[in-house]
C-alpha distance (Angstrom), angle and dihedral (degrees) to the residues before:
residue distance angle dihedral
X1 . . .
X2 3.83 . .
X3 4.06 84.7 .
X4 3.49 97.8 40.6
X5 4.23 88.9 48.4
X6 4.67 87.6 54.8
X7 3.66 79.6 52.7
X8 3.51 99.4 -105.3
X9 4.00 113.2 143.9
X10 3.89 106.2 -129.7
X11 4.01 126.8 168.9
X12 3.81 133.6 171.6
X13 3.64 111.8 -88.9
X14 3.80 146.0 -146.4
X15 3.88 120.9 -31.0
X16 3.70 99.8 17.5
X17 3.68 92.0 53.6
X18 3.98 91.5 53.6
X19 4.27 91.1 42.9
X20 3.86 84.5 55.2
X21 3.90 95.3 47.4
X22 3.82 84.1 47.5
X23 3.64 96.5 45.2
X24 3.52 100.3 -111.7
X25 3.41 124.8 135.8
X26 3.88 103.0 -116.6
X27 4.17 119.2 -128.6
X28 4.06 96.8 -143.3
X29 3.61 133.4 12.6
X30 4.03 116.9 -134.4
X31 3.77 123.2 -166.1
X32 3.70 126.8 -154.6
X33 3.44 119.0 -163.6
X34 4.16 144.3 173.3
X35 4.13 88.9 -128.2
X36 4.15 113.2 98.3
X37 3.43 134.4 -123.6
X38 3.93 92.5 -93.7
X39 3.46 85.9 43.4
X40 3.95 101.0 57.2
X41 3.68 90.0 44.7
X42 4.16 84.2 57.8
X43 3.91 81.3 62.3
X44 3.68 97.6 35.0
X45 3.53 111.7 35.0
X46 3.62 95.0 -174.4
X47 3.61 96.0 42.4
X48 4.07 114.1 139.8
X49 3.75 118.5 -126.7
X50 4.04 101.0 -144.3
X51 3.98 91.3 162.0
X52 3.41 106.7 6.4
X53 3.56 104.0 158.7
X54 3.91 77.5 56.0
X55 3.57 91.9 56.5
X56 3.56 88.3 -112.4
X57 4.10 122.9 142.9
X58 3.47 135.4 171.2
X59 3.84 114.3 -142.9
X60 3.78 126.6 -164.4
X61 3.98 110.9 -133.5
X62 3.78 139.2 157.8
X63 3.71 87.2 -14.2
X64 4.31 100.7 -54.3
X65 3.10 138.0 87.5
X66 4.04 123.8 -99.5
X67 3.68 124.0 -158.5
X68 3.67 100.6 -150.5
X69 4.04 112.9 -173.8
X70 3.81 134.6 -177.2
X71 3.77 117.2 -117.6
X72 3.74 99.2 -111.9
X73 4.08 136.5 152.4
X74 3.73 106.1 -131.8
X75 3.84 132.5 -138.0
X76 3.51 136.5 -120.9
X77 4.02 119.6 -35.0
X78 3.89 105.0 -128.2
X79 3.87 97.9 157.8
X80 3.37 102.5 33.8
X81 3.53 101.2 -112.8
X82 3.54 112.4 53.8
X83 4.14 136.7 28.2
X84 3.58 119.3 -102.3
X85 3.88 90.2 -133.4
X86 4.52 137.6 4.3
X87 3.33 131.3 -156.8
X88 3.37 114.6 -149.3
X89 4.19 110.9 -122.0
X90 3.17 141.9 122.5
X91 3.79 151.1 -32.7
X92 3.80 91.2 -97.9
X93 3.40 98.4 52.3
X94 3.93 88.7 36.8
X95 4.19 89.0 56.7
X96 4.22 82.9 43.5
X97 3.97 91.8 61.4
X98 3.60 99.5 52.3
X99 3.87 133.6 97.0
X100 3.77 108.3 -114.8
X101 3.87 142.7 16.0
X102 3.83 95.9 -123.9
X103 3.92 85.5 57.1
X104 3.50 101.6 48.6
X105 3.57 103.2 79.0
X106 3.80 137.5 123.3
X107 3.60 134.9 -165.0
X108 3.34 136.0 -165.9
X109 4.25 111.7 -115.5
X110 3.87 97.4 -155.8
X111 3.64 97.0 47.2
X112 4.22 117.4 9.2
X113 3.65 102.6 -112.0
X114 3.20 123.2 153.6
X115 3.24 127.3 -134.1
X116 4.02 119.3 -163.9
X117 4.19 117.5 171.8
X118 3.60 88.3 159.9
X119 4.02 113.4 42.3
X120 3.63 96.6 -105.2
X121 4.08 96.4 133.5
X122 4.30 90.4 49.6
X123 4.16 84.0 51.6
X124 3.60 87.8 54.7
X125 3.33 101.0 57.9
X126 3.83 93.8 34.6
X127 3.60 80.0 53.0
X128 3.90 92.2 -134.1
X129 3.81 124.8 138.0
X130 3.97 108.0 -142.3
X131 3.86 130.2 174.4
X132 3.23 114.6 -119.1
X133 4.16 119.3 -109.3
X134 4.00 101.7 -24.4
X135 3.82 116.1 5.9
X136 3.78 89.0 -162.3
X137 3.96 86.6 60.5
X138 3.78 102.8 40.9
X139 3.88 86.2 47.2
X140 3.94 95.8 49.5
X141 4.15 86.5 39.9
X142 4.04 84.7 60.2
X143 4.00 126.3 5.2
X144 3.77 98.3 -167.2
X145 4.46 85.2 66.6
X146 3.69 71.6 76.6
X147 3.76 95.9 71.9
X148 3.37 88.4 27.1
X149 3.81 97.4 62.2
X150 4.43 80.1 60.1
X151 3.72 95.1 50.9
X152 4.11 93.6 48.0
X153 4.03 91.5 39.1
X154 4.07 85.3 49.3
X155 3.86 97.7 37.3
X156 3.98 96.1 54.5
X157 3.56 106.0 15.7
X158 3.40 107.0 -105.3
X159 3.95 132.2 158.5
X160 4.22 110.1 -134.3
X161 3.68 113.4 -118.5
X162 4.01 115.6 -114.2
X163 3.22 103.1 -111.5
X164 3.98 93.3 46.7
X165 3.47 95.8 47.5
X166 3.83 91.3 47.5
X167 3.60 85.3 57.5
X168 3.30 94.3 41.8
X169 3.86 82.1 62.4
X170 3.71 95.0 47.6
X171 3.65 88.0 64.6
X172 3.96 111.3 38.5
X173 3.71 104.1 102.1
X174 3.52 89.9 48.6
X175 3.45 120.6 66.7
X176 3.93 93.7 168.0
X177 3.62 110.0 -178.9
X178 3.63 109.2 5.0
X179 3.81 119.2 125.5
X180 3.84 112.2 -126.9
X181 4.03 81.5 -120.9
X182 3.68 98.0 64.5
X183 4.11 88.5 45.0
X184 3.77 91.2 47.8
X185 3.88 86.8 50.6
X186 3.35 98.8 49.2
X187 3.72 95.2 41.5
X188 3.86 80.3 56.6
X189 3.74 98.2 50.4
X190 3.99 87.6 60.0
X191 3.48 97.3 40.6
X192 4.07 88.4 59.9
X193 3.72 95.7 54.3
X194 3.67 125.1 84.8
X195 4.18 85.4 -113.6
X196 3.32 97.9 67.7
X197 3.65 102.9 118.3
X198 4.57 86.8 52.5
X199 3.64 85.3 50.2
X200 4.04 98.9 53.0
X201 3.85 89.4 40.5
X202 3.31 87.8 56.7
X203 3.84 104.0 45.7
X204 4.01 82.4 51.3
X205 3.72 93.5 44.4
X206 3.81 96.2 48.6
X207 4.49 87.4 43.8
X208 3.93 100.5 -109.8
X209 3.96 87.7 113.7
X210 3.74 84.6 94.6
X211 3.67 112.2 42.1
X212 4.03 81.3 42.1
X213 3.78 104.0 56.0
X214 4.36 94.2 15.4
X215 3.95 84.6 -117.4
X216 3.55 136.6 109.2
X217 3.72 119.4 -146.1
X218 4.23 134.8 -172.4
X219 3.90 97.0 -141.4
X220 3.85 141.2 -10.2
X221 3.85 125.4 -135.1
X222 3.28 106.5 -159.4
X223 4.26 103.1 175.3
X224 3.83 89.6 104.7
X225 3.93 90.9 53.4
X226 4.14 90.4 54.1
X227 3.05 93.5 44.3
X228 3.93 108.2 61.1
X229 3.32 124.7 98.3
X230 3.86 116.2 -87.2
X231 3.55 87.1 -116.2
X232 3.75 99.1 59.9
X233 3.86 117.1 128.4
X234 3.80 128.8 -139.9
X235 3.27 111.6 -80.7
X236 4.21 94.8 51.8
X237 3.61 83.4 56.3
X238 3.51 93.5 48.1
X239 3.66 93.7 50.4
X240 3.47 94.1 51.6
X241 3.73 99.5 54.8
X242 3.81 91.0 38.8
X243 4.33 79.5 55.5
X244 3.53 88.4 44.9
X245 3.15 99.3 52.3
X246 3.18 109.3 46.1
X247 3.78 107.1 -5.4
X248 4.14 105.5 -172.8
X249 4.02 95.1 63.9
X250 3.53 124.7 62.5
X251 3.85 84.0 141.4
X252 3.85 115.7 150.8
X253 3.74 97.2 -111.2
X254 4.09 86.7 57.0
X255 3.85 90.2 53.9
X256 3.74 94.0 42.2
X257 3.96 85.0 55.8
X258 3.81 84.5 48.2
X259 3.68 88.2 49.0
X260 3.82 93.6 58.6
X261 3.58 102.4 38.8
X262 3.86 94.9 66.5
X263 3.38 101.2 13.7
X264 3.48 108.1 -117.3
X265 3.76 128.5 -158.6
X266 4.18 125.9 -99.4
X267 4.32 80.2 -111.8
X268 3.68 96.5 39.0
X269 3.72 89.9 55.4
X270 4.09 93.9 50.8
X271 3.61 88.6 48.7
X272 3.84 96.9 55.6
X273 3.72 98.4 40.5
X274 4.10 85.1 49.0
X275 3.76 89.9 50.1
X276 3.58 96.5 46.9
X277 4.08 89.2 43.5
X278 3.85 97.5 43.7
X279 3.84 92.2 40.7
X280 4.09 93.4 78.1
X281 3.49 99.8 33.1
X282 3.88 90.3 61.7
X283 3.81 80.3 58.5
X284 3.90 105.7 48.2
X285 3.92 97.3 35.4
X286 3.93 108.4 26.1
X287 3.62 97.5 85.0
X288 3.37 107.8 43.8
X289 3.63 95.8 25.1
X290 3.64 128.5 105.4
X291 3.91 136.0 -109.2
X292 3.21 92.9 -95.9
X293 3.85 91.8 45.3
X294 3.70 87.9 52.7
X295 3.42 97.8 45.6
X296 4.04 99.7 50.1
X297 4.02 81.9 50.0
X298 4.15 91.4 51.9
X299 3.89 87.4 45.8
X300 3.55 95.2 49.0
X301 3.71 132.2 108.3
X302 3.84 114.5 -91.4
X303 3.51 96.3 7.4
X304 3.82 98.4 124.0
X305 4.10 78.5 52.0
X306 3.79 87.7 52.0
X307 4.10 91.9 47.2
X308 3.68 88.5 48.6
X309 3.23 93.6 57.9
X310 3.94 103.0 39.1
X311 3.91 83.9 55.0
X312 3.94 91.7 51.4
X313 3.97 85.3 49.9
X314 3.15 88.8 57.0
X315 4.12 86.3 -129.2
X316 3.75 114.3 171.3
X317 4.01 93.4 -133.7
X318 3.78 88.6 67.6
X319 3.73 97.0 63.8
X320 4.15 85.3 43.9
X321 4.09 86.7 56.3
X322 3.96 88.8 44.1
X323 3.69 87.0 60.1
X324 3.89 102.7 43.1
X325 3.78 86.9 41.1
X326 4.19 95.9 88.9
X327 3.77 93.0 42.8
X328 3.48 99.2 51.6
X329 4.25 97.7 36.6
X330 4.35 79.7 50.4
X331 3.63 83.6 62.7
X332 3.78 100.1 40.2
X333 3.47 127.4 -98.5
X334 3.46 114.9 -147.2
X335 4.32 99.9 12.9
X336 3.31 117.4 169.0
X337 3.57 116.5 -74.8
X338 4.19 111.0 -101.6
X339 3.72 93.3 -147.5
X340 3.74 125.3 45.2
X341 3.85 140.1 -179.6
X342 3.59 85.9 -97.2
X343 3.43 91.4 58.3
X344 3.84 95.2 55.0
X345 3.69 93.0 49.3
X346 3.67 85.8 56.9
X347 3.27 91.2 50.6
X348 3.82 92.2 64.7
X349 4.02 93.4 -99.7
X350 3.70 119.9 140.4
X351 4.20 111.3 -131.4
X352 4.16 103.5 -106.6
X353 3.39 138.2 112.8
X354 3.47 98.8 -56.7
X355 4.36 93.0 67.6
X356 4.03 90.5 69.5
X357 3.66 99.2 64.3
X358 3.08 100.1 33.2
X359 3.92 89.6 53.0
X360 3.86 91.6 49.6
X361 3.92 90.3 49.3
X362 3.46 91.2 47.2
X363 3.99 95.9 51.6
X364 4.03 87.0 36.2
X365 3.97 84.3 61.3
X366 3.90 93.0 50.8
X367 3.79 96.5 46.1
X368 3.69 81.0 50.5
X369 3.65 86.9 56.4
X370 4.03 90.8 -111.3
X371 3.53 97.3 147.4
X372 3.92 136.2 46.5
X373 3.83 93.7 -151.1
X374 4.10 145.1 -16.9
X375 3.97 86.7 -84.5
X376 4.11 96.0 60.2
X377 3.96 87.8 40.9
X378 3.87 97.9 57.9
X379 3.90 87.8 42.2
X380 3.66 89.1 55.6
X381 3.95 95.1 40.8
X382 3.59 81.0 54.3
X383 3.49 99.4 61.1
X384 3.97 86.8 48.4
X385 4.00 87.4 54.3
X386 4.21 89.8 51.0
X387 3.70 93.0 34.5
């Protein structure tokens, strides 16, 4: 309103526009508008230029964040991400520039038209995903529209055209240009959603699987992947595509090449390689392992991942856990240990190689319910130290 009332012609833009034609409630709002850079700051004094010489601002309102962009046509692509050169325009030429049909869309704020130079609403309901113009040159302007034609195909269902997916092809092994950040990211966006599993068989069936994880691979099984719950983080999905793909190495080198290729976090790494680790142990020792066994595997790192995935396997040990599970998190799972390093020192011991074992035994016995209280476990540890 405050743009439209200096005159400047301003609409909502782009993915919120489609979310609302689908009936989805949309996560940001951006605005596109005729006014400049200088000119939206005029209105917004404290509006943030984060790609100015884009036309690009970020304004501060009602407590979010607004992208707020110029209409523009942009130049030629020479690093694969961004145009050497806009001009600013109009919305026309703004929906002409961008990467696909369903995501060139405007509406009108004040009174819910919408306005469609480029097909986008007919896609919709045709549920087809379409490049705008040339695929060929909205591909080559921007690789990563590659991997983002699977996440937007997954995500709402949509069949690629032929002509963008051939393209699409054309392109796969070669992700010239794109930072292993933006893959990573995107790879992350679709392995959030509930589609995950449609988007990964689709960036191996249309050949990025390579240039995305720097691995070839004969075949994909992607049944784990559907199967998780639609809650299931990152690194569950991760494991079960890494599994499905090639299921006999989860060997550190593998998941330091994993690492690299999308750039995953310090954490996110831990979690994986915990997942991946904890997930066959829970096979080979749950049943005929202790409560102590059990209970070091339900504390564990990445075990929820682990369960998640059992479950999804459909593996017969996960229903086994499910069961113990109440029983063993009545008792306490992970209390606080009864005897301590401290406690050995105190006892006269000298720190060494001896303290870990006897450490582990001693908390092994109190999972095991061993010992009533601290009192009868330092009298037994005692007897341990003499004996």
């Amino acid at each position: 309103r405050k743009l439209r009332e200096a005159g400047h012609r301003s609409l909502f833009a782009g993915g919120c526009v489609r979310d609302s034609i689908l009936g989805h409630e949309a996560a940001d709002f951006d605005v596109a508008t005729s006014a400049i850079p200088a000119e939206i700051r005029q209105i917004f004094p404290r509006a943030i230029g984060v790609g100015e010489s884009f036309g690009v601002m970020l304004v501060r309102h009602g407590g979010r964040s607004i992208e707020v962009a110029t209409f523009r046509a942009d130049g030629v692509y020479v690093d694969g991400r961004r145009p050497d050169a806009v001009r600013f325009s109009d919305d026309r030429e703004d929906a002409a520039r961008r990467d696909f049909t369903i995501n060139g869309l405007f509406e009108d704020p004040e009174t819910g038209e919408i306005i469609d130079h480029v097909g986008g609403r007919a896609d919709l309901a045709a549920g087809i995903l379409r490049a705008i113009g040339s695929a060929d040159d909205r591909l080559h302007e921007d690789r990563l529209r590659a991997l983002r034609a699977a996440r937007f195909a997954a995500r709402f269902g949509l069949v690629i055209d032929p002509g963008t997916e051939a393209a699409v092809r054309r392109i796969a092994h070669d992700l010239t240009g794109v930072s292993r950040e933006r893959i990573g990211n995107e790879v992350r966006r679709m392995l959030l959603h509930p589609s995950r599993a449609r988007a990964v068989e689709l960036i191996e069936t249309l050949g990025l699987g390579v240039a995305v994880l720097g691995e070839p691979a004969p075949s994909c099984d992607y049944a784990t992947l559907a199967a998780l719950p639609a809650t299931a983080g990152v690194e569950e999905s991760l494991a079960a595509w890494m599994l499905g793909r090639i299921p006999a190495d989860v060997s550190p080198a593998r998941q330091r090449r994993w690492r690299e290729a999308l750039m995953l976090s310090n954490d996110e790494s831990e979690l994986l390689a915990a997942i991946l680790t904890v997930r066959p142990r829970i096979v080979s020792t749950w049943t005929g392992g202790d409560r102590a066994v059990r209970k070091r595997l339900a504390a564990a790192l990445g075990f929820a991942g682990a369960m998640a995935m059992l479950r999804s396997e459909g593996h017969p040990v996960a229903a086994t856990v499910d069961a113990d599970l109440p029983a063993l998190r009545a008792e306490g799972i992970q209390p606080a240990p009864f005897v301590t390093g401290d406690d050995l020192v105190a006892m006269g011991m000298r720190p060494g190689p001896a303290f870990r074992p006897m450490l582990d035994r001693a908390y092994d016995l109190q999972l095991n319910g061993g010992f009533s209280d601290r009192d009868a476990a330092l009298a037994v540890v005692r007897e341990w130290r003499d004996g």
